[in-house]
N, C-alpha and C positions, 0 to 999 in steps of 0.2 A: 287526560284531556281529550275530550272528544272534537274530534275534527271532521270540518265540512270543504274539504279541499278538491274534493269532486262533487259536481252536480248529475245525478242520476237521471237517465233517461226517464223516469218515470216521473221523478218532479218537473222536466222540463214538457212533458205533452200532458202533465194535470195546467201549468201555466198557461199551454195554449190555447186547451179544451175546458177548463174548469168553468169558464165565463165568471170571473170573479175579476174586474178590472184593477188597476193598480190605485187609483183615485177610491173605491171602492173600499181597497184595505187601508189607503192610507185614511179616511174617515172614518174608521174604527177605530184609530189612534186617540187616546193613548190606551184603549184594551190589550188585551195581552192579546198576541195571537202563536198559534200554533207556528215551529220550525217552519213546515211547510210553505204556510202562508207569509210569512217573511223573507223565504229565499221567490216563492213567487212574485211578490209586491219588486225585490231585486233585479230580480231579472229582467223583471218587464219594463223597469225602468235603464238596464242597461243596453237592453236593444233597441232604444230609439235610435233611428240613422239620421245620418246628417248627408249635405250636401254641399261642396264648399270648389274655389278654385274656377270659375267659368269663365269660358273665353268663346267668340266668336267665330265663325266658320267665316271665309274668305266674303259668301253671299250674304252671310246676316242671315241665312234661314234656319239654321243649326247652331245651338248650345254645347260644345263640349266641356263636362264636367267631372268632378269626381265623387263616388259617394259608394258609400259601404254597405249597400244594403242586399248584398251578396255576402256577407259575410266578412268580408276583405276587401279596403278601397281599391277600387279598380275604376277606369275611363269609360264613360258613358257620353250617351249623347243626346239631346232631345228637340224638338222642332225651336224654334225661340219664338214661338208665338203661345206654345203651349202643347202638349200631346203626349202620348208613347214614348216611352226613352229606349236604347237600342242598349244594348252593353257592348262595350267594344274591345276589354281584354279582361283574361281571364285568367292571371298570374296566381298563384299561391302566395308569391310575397304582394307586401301592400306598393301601392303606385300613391305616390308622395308631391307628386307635384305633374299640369298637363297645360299643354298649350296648345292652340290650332293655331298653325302656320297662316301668316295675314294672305297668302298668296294663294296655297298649293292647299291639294287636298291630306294634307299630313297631319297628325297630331305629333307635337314631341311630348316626351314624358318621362319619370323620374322613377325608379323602382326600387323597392330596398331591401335587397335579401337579407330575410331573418330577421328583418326589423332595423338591420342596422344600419352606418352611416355608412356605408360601403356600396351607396345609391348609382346605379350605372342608369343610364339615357338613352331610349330607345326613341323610333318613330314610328308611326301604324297609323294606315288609311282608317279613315274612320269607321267599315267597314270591318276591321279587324285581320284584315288581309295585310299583305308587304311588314310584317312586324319587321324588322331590324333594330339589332344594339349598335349605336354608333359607339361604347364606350369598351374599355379593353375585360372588363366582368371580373376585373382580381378585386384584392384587398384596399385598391385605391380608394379614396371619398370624391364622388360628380356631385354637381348641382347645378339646375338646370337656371339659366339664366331666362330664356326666351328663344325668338325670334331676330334676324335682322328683317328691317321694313318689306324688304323684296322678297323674304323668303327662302333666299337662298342659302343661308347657315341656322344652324340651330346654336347658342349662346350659352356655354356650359363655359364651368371651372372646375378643376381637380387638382388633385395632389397628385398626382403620380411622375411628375419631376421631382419632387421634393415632400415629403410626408408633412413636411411644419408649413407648407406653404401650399395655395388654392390658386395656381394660375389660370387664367383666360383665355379662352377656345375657341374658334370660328370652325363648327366642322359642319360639311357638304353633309346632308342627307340621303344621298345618291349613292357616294361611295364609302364616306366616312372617315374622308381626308382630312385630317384636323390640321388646323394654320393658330398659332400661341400668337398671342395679341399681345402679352404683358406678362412680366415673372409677377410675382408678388413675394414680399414676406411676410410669413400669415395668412388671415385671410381677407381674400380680394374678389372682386367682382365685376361686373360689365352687364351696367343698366340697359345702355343705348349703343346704336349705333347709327351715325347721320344715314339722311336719307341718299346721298351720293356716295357714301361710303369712304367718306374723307377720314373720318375723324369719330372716335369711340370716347363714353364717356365711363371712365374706371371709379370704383370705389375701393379703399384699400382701410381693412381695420388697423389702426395703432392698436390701441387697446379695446377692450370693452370697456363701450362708453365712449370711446375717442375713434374719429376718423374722418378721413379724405376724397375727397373728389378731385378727379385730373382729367385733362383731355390728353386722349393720345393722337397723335397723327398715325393713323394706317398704313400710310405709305412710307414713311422712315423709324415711324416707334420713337420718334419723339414726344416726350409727355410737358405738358404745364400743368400746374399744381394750380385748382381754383379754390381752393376753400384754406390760405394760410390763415391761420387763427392760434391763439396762445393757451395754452391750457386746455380744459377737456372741452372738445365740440361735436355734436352729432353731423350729419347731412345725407340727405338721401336723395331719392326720385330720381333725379339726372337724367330725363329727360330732353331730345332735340325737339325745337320748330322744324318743320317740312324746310326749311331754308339752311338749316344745317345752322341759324347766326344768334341762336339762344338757346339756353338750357334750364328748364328749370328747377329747383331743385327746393328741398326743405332744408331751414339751417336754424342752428341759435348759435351763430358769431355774434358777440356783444350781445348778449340777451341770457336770458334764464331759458323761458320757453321758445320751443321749437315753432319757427313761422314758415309761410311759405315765400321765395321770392325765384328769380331770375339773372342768372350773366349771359351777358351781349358779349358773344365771339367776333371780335374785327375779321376783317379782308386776310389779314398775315395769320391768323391764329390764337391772336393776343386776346386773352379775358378780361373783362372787367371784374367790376367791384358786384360781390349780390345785391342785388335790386328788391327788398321784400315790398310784396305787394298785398300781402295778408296775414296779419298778426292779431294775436289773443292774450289778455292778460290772464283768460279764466281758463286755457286749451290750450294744445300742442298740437301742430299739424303731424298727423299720421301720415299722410300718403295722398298722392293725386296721380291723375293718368290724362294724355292731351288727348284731344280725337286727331283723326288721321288728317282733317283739313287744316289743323294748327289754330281754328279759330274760339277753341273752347276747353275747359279744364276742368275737369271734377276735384274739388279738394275733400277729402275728411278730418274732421278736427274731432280726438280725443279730446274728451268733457269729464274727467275725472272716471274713466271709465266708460264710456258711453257715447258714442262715436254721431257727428252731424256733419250733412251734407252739406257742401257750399260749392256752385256753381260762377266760375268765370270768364268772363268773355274777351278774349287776348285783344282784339281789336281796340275794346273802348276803355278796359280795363276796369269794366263793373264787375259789384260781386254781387250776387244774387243767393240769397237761403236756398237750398235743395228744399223738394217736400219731405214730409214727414215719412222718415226710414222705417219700412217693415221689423225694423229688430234693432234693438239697441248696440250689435257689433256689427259691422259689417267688414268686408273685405273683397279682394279677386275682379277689383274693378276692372270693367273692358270696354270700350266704346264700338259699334258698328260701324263694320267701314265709314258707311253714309254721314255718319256722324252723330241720328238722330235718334239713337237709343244707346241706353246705357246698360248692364249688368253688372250683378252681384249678388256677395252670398250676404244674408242676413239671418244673426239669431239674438236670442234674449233669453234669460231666465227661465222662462215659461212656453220658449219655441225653440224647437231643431232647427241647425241651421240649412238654409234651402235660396236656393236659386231665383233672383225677380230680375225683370225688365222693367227700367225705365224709359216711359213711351216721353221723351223732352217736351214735345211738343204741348201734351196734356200734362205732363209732370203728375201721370200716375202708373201706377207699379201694379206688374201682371206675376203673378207666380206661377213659376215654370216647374219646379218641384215641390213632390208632400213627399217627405220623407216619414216612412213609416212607423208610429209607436203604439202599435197594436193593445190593447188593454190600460191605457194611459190618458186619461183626460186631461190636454195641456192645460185648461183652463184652473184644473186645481193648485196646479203646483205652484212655489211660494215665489212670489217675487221681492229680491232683498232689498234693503232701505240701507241708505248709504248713511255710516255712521261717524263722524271728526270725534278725535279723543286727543289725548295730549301725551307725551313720552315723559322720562323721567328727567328731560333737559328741556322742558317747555316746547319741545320741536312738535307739529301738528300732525298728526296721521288720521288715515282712514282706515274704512273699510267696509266690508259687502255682511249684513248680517239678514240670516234665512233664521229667519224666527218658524221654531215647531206649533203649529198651529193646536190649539185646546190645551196647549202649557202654560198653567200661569202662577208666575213665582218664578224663583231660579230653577232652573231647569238643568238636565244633563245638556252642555253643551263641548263640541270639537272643534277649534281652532286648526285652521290650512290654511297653510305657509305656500306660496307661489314659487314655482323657481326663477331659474336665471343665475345670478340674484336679481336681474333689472330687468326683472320681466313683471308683469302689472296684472293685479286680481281684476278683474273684469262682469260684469253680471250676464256672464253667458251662460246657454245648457251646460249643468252639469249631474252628471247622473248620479252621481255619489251623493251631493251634497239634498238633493232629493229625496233618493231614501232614505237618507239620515235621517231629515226631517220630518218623510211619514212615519215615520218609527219612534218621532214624541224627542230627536235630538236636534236643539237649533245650531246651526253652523256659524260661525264668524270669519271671513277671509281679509285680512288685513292686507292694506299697503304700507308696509314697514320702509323706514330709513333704506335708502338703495335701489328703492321698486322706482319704474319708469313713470312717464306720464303726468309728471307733476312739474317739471322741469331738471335743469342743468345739475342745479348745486343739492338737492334732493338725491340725486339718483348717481350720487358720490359719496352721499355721508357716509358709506360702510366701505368705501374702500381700504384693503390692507390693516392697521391696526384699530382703524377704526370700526369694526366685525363687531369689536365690543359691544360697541351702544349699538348697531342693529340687533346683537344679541338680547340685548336689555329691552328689547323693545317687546321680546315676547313678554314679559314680565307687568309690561305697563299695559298691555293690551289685555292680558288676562285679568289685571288689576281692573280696567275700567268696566269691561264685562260681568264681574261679581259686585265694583259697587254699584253698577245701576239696577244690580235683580234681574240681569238678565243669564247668569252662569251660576249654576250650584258649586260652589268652592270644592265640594268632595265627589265629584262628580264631571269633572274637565280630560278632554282627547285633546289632542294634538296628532297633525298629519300634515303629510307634502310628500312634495314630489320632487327628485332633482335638487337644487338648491335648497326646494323645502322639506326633503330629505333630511339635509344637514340643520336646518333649524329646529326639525323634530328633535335632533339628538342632541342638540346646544341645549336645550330645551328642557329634555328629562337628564341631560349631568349637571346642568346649573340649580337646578330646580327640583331636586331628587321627589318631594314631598310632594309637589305641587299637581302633575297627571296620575289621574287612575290608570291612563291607557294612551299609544302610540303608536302609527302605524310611518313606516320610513319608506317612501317607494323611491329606490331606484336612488336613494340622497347621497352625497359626498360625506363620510366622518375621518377621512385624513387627507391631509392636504399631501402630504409625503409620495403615498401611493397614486393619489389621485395625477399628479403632475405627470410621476412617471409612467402612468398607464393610459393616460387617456390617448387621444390623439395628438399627436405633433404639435398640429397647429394649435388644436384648442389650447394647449398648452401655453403656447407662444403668445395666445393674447389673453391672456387671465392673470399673466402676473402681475398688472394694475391694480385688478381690482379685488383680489386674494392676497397676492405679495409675492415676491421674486425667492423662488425656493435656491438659490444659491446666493441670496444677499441675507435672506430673510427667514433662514430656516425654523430658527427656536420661534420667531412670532406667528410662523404656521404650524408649528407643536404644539405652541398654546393654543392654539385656535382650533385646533382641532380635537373633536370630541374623543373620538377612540381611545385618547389618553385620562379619561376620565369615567370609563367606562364604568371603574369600580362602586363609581356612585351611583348606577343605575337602581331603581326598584321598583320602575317602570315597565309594567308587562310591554309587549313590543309587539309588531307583525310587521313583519320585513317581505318587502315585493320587490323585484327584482329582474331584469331581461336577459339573458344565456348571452346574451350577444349585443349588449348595450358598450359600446368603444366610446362612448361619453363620459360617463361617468362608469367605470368595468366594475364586474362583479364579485371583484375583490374587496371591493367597499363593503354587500354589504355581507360578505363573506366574515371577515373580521371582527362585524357587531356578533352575529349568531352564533360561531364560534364562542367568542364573549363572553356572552351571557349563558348560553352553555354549561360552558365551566364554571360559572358563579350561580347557576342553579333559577336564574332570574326564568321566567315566564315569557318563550318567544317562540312564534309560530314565523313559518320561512315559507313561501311562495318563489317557487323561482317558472318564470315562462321562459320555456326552450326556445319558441321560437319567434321573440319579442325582441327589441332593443331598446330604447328610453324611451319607455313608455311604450301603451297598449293601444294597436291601430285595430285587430282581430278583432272582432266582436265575440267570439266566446270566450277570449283572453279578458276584455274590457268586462264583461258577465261576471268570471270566474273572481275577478280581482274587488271586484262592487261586493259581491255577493259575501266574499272574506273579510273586508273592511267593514261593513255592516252589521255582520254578525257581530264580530269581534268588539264594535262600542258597541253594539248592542247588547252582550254579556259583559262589559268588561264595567259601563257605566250607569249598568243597573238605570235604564231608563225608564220609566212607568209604566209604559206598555210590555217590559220584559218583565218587570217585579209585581204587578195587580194581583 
């Protein structure tokens, strides 16, 4: 079997110098093109950079952001009107998460050796000077919460009292005194903290899928519980007013879909009831953020994928449309001090995600970042068509389909499974599913039984033994795609990542006959191993929605693929992080092994210095480039066979 597991110096400067753009080869499609010219067309599509994560400088006159076009996400910074960006560290591992302190001239920021969850929290002038770790750099997991208002803590939680649990942090910048706000069990968090430093507002996961909001008093660690509700509820943001006497927050108490509303904190402490002030029958509130004067709110509402602005005015209590969003995702909202601009990162299908300014006043958006896709016409690439189909229980699903352009008829097409499990296909850049499709393969991304974003009692139906029928769900999805003529029956991939990992492999042992070809990045196929290796916590809060491995063992036996490996005749490509503590790489240790021994056709990638999932860019390159080929030989696409 010949293998393309390293890319040669020489094909990567013919990419650079060749002048043959990737738009270019993909309208050759569906001709056959040379090796060459296919890992070219790859590559170039996998070093598009992105920009994501921005936050304001104390004066509003600076952008600090994060973006990879160094090779490795690292802390940048750039005027907020527009200009030069500065880079402002220079780590070998990637920086995962940054914030610029509302007060000081600090950035804090979230680092992750070797890719993994093992994230410790530093801060650094934005000049790149004064770096310091406030975090103790072992084996523990940090995540970086924020700011408080004043600036004087940085808002972190870790495990390192406890490995199953993420307690809450207040530590000094200065010297790195850390003050514990709250134990947790599991995982837990700390949105806000009032503006007089009374009162913090907690979130604490039950399960996935279920959790809580609480205020703490500061000064005794007395907690009240705001969000009592029965059965599974979300709630987020938890946000104060400058008055310390409101919070607002997202919920679906009594609802399916996620709304936004508010609780009124009395004189003593005492909560009210949530107060929703903005609800959707066709949307889920994603996320908002207040400006620093309390007079104004930015909401986003996920739209079946596709995220819309809504502006609110606290005073009169109008909601007002945002204008029309540079990108159909957005995220990393942040308001200027002053109040009268807004930032975020915005991407779509067809765009890198990149950094704009909303000027309120004008309600129109200035872009701060071009992140670079050198040989790449964004204009060409496919943008997907959102497609409703039906499961085997009448239940209604979607999904994101990138039709191969000059295909017509059934075509070789690859089905990707999302992870999570409750995490949601979205029509963002994606590099992969790109070249696919220059390369004459259309992709289909479903939101299967369990994916978010749809509401409450959706993004439960696979909980525990009900896996089943999310399993069957690939089955109805690949059924609908062959009868509308858009899937060649002898000719279908399957891939994911993470959760969809494990759907790859449910996937090809339910359905031995059914893929040509399967790529598993980084997926869970034993629940067994997976409990006992992952991390503590994760542990702690997944037996909801997997099943309780000492109540429930035989039902996560069956469930899990490994035990069925025999039926595999499924060629495979297994990818993999050296140091993913999520999902550990025993997982997919066990499938290669496997099939090994049974003689089955599988090619192994393992990145040394990766964890769940690829932040590098020549890791993200090298991993494109393998997946690619691989349906590309494996499902004899048109452009491979002419």
């Amino acid at each position: 079997m010949t293998s393309y597991l390293t890319l040669s110096m020489v094909t990567r400067r013919r990419l650079l110098g060749s002048g043959i753009s990737a738009a270019a080869l993909a309208a050759t499609a569906p001709r056959a093109l040379a090796q060459d010219d296919v890992e070219r067309l790859v590559i170039a599509m996998a070093r598009v950079g992105s920009a994501g994560s921005p936050s304001f400088s104390p004066d509003g006159t600076r952008i600090a952001f994060i973006t990879n076009i160094s090779g490795v996400p690292q802390v940048w910074t750039a005027p907020s009107t527009g200009g030069y960006p500065t880079m402002v560290t220079a780590f070998d591992d990637p920086v995962t998460g940054a914030v610029w302190s509302p007060r000081d001239e600090l950035i804090a920021l979230s680092v992750a050796p070797g890719g993994g969850l093992n994230e410790q929290i530093h801060v650094v002038r934005p000049d790149g000077t004064a770096l310091r770790r406030l975090t103790e750099g072992g084996t523990e997991n940090n995540f970086l919460d924020g700011w408080t208002h004043d600036g004087r803590f940085v808002v972190l939680s870790s495990n390192k009292r406890n490995p199953a649990s993420t307690d809450s942090y207040l530590v000094d910048p200065s010297g790195g005194q850390a003050r514990m706000v709250a134990e947790h069990r599991g995982r837990g968090g700390l949105p806000d903290v009032s503006r007089d430093g009374r009162y913090a507002t907690l979130t604490r996961v039950v399960s996935r899928g279920d959790n809580n909001l609480y205020l703490v008093d500061l000064g005794n660690g007395s907690e009240r519980l705001l969000t009592a509700h029965a059965g599974p509820g979300q709630f987020g943001w938890g946000e104060f007013t400058p008055d310390g006497r409101t919070i607002f927050v997202t919920s679906n108490k009594d609802r399916d879909r996620t709304a936004f509303g508010m609780i009124r904190i009395a004189a003593d402490g005492r909560p009210g009831p949530i107060e929703l002030f903005a609800a959707r029958d066709d949307a889920e509130a994603e996320t908002g953020v207040l400006n620093e004067q309390g007079t104004q709110a930015a909401l986003v509402w996920n739209v079946a994928g596709r995220n819309e602005l809504q502006l609110y005015d606290v005073r009169t209590g109008r909601l007002t449309p945002g204008p029309r969003l540079p990108g159909d995702i957005v995220g990393g909202l942040d308001f200027q001090k002053g109040g009268g601009r807004l930032v975020l990162s915005a991407s779509g299908a067809n765009r890198p995600s990149d950094i704009h300014v909303l000027e309120l006043s004008n309600r129109r958006f200035t872009q701060i970042t071009r992140s670079p896709h050198p040989g790449v016409d964004l204009a060409t690439l496919v943008v997907p068509e959102l497609v409703t189909y039906r499961a085997h229980d009448g239940l209604e699903l979607s999904g994101w389909l990138y039709r191969a352009k000059g295909v017509r008829g059934p075509g070789p097409t690859v089905f990707s499974f999302h992870g999570g499990p409750e995490g949601q296909e979205r029509p963002g850049f994606n590099s992969t599913y790109q070249a696919l499709v220059a390369r004459g393969i259309s992709v289909f991304a479903p939101n299967v039984r369990g994916s978010s974003g749809f509401g409450k009692r959706f993004v439960n139906l696979d909980n525990g033994a009900l896996r089943e029928n999310g399993v069957r769900d690939i089955k109805s999805t690949v059924d609908h795609l062959v009868r509308t003529g858009v899937a060649d029956p002898r000719r279908l991939g399957i891939m994911g990542g993470s959760y969809g990992g494990y759907m790859v492999m449910a996937g090809v042992t339910e359905w031995p006959d059914m893929f040509a070809a399967g790529a598993n990045l980084y997926g869970v196929v034993n629940f067994d191993t997976f409990f006992k290796q992952t991390q503590p916590w994760m542990a702690a809060i997944s037996k909801v929605e997997y099943g309780d491995p000492d109540r429930e063992a035989e039902m996560l036996k069956r469930l899990s693929p490994i035990h069925r490996v025999d039926r595999i005749k499924t060629p495979l490509l297994v990818l993999h992080g050296a140091n993913d503590t999520n999902v550990p790489v025993v997982e997919a240790e066990q499938v290669v092994d496997s099939l090994k021994q049974r003689r089955v056709p599988v090619e192994y990638v393992l990145f040394p210095d990766e964890g769940h999932g690829w932040r590098k860019i020549p890791n993200r390159i090298r991993a494109t480039v393998e997946i690619v080929r691989f349906f590309d030989q494996r499902l004899k696409a048109p452009a491979a066979s002419a």
